[in-house]
N, C-alpha and C positions, 0 to 999 in steps of 0.2 A: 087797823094797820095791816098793811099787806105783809107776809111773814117771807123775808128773804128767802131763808133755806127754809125744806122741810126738817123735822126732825122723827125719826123711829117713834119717839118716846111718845108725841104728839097720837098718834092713833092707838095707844095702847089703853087710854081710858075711856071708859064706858060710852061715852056721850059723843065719843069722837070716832066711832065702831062706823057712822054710818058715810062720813066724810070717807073711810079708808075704802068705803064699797064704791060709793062717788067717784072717786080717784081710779078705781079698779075699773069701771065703766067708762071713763077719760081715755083710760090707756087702752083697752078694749077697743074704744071707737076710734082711736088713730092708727094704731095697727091695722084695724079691718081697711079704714081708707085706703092707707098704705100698701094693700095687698100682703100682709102678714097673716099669715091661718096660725096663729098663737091666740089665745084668747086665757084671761087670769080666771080664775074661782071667786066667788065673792068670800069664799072663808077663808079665805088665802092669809097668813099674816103676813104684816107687814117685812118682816126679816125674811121671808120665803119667795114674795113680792121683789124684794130686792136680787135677791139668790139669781130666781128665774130670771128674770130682766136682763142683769148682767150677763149670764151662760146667752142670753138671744142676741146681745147687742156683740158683745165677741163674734159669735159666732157670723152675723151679718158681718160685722168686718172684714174678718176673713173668707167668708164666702157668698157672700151677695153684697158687695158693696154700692153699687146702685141702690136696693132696697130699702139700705141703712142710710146714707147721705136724704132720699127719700121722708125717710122716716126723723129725722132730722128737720126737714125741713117743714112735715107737718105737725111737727110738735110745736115747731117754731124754739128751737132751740138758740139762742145766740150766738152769731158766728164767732163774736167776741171774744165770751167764752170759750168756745173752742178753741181760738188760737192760743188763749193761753197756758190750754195743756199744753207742757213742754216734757212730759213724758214719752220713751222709746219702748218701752215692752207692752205690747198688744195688751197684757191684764191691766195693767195699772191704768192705759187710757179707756176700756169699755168701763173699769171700776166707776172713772171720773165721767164720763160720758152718762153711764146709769145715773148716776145724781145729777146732772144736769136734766135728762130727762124726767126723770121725779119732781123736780124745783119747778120746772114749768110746765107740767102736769099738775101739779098740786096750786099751785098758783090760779093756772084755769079753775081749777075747785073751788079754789077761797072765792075768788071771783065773783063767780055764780052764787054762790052759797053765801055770801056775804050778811044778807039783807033776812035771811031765813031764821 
């Protein structure tokens, strides 16, 4: 079953250490696409993972927004989605934004990795 949201909690056990590295390589190689010279750690945790992400997808908003709409749409983020953030302060929408990015990055993961 394909897991709607991700959850923190999900890569914090042993067995699921290598799914988090997966993921970190997912986002890696869409960023690089994208032309983002950001690149994660594989020992990254996941809360750190998150941390960084947020602080890059703000900051693309506010100042490379081309590279962010971009980045957006090679994630294959849902436009849907999007519109449904009805939030006004810059943080609370890169907050919302960072989990949407996460969800279907991690989703591409399940994916692949389904049948493993």
């Amino acid at each position: 079953m394909l897991p709607q949201i991700y959850s923190a909690e999900i890569f914090q056990e042993e067995n699921n250490k290598e799914l988090l590295i997966k993921l970190i390589h997912q986002l890696n190689k869409d960023f690089n696409i994208t032309g983002i010279d950001k690149g994660f750690e594989e020992d990254i945790s996941i809360n750190e993972l998150i941390s960084q992400l947020n602080t890059l997808v703000e900051n693309l908003m506010k100042n490379d927004f081309q590279t962010y709409v971009n980045l957006l749409y090679r994630v294959d983020v849902s436009e849907s989605k999007m519109r449904q953030i009805d939030d006004i302060e810059m943080e609370k929408i890169a907050q919302k934004v960072t989990s949407l990015i996460l969800i279907r990055e991690w989703q591409k993961v399940w994916f692949k990795n389904r049948n493993l």
